[in-house]
N, C-alpha and C positions, 0 to 999 in steps of 0.2 A: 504494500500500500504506500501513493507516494503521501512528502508532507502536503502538496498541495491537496489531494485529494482528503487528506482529513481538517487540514486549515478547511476547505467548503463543505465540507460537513455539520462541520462548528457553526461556522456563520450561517447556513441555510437553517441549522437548528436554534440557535441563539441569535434572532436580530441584531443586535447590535453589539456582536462578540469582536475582541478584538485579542487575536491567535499570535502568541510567538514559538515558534516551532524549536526544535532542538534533534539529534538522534539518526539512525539511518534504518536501514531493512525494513523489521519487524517491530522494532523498538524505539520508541520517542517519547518526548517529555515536549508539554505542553504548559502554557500558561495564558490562561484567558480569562482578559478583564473582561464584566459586562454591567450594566445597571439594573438585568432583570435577576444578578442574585443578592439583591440588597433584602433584608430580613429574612434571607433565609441563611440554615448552620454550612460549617463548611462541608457536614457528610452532605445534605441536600445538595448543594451544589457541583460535588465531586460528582453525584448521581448522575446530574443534566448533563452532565459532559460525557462521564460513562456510558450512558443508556444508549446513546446515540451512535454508538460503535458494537451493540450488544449482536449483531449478525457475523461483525468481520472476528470478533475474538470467537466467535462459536465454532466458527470457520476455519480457524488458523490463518486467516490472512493478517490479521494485528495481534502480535503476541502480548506486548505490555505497554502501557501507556500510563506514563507517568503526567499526574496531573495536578498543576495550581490553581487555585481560581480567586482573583481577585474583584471588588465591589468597583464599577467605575465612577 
């Protein structure tokens, strides 16, 4: 899976997510500011970003995916 394909993922799934990419192959680390995870905790959040990848990890096309999420 490339970074670009999961950078538009993000943002398709999170409006107004803003993705900094990290990692290669199977494996990357992400960090995405956004406004829509303000009062929510950081596991909700970690979730939104998660779920949204819940097909390619089932699959083996995304092994692990490290993830930050910040309130923009």
């Amino acid at each position: 899976m490339s970074p670009d394909k999961i950078k538009e993922m993000i943002q398709a799934a999170i409006s107004d997510a803003q993705v900094e990419m990290s990692g290669a192959d199977c494996n990357f680390s992400v960090v995405v500011t956004s406004s829509e995870f303000e009062g929510k905790s950081p596991l909700q959040r970690h979730r939104m970003v998660n779920d949204i990848f819940k097909t390619q990890f089932e699959s083996g096309e995304l092994h692990a995916l490290s993830i930050k999420t910040l309130v923009k």
